[in-house]
C-alpha positions in Angstrom: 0.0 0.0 0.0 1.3 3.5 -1.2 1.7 6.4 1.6 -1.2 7.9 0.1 -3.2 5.2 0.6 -2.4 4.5 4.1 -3.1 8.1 4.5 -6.4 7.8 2.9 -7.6 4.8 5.2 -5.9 6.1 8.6 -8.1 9.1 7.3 -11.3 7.4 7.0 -10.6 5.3 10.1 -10.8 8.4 12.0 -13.8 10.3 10.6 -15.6 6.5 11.5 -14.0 6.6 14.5 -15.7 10.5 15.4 -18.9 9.9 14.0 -19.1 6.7 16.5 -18.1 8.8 19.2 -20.7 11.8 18.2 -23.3 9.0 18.1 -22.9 7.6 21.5 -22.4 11.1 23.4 -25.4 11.7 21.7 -27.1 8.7 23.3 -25.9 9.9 26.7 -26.4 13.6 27.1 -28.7 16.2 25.7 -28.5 19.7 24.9 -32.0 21.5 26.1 -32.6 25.6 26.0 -33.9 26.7 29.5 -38.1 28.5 28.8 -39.3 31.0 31.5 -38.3 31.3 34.9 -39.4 28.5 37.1 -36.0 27.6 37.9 -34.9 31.3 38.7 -32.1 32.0 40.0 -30.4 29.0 39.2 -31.8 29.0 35.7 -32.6 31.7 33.6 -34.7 31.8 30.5 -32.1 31.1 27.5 -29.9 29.0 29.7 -28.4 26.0 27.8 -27.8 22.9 29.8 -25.8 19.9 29.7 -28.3 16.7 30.3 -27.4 13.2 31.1 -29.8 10.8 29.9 -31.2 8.5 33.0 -33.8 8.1 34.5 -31.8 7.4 38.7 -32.0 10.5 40.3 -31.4 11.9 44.0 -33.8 13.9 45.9 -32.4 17.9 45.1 -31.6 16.7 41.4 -32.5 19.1 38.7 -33.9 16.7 36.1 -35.7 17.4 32.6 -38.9 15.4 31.9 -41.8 15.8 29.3 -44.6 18.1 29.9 -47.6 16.7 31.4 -49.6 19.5 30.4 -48.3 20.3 27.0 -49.5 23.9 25.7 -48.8 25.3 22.1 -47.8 23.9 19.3 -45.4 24.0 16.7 -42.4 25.8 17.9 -44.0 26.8 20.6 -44.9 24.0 22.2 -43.0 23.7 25.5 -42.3 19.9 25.7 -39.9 19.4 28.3 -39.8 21.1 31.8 -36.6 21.5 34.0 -37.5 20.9 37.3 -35.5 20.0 40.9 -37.1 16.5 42.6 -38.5 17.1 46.2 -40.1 13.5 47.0 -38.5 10.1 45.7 -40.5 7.1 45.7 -41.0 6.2 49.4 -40.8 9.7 51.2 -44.0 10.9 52.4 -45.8 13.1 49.9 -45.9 16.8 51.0 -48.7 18.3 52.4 -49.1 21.0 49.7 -49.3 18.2 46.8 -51.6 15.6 49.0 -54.8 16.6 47.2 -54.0 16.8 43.8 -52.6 13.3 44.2 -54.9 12.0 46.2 -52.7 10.8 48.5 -54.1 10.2 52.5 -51.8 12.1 55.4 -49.1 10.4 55.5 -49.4 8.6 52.3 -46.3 8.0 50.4 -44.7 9.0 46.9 -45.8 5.6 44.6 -43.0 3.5 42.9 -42.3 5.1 39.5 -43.4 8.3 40.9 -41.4 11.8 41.3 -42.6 14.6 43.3 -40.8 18.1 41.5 -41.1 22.0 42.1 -39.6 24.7 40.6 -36.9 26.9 42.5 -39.2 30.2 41.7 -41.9 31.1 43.8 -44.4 31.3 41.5 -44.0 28.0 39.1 -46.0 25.4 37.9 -45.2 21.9 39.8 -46.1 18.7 41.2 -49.0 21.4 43.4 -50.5 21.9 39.9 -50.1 18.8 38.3 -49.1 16.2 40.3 -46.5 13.5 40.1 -44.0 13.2 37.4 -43.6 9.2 36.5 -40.0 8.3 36.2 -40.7 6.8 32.5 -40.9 10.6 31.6 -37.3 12.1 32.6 -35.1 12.9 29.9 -32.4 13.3 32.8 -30.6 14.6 35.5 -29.1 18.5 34.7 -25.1 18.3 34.8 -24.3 21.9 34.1 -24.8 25.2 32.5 -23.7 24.7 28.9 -21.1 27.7 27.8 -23.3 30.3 25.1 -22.0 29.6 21.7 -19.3 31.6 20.3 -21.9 33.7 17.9 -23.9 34.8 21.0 -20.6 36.0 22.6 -20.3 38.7 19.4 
């Protein structure tokens, strides 16, 4: 095999090699734009963050999971919801979400079951629409994503 050659292939080894890489960071973090100010101050509308993909989180995670009460549509539509979890399956459900869960004093947070609230006073949460099911987390928040280089203009 020429130079050129070995070139070529050592070439197209490594662009395979990328695109394999791309494809499983892919599969293990996400990339999701921060909407509105539930999660004021440590969020801010426009925020970028850093997802991992999983559905194990810790009580005091802040996790994105699908909207249970979808609104808009198109590019409005506000899918996903960043969140931090309060109640883990197991811990008693809190007072303030006991009725719109049904849940008797002292009842506790079902298996499959999250209990979430926003880090804003006024946000929409587990008080308004009750408990998240596990089966819906994208995943836990790792960090605040750096704004891309055109933004920084």
């Amino acid at each position: 095999m020429t130079g050129a050659g070995r070139t070529t292939l050592a070439m197209a080894a490594g662009a395979g090699l990328l695109l394999l890489s791309v494809r499983v960071l892919r599969s293990r973090v996400a990339l999701i734009r921060v909407t509105g100010s539930s999660m004021a101050p440590t969020f801010a509308d426009g925020d970028r963050l850093l997802v991992r993909r999983t559905t194990r989180v810790r009580r005091g995670d802040a996790v994105v999971f699908r909207n249970p009460l979808p609104f808009g549509d198109g590019d409005d539509a506000l899918a996903w919801l960043v969140k931090r979890v309060s109640a883990l399956p197991g811990d008693p459900v809190p007072p303030d979400v006991r009725d719109i869960v049904g849940a008797p004093d002292g009842g506790l947070v079902p298996s499959g079951s999250l209990i979430v609230r926003g880090d804003a006073a006024r946000t929409q949460d587990s008080r308004h629409f009750g408990y998240v099911p596990e089966s819906s987390l994208l995943g836990v928040v790792l960090t605040r994503a750096p704004a891309p280089e055109s933004s920084l203009r």
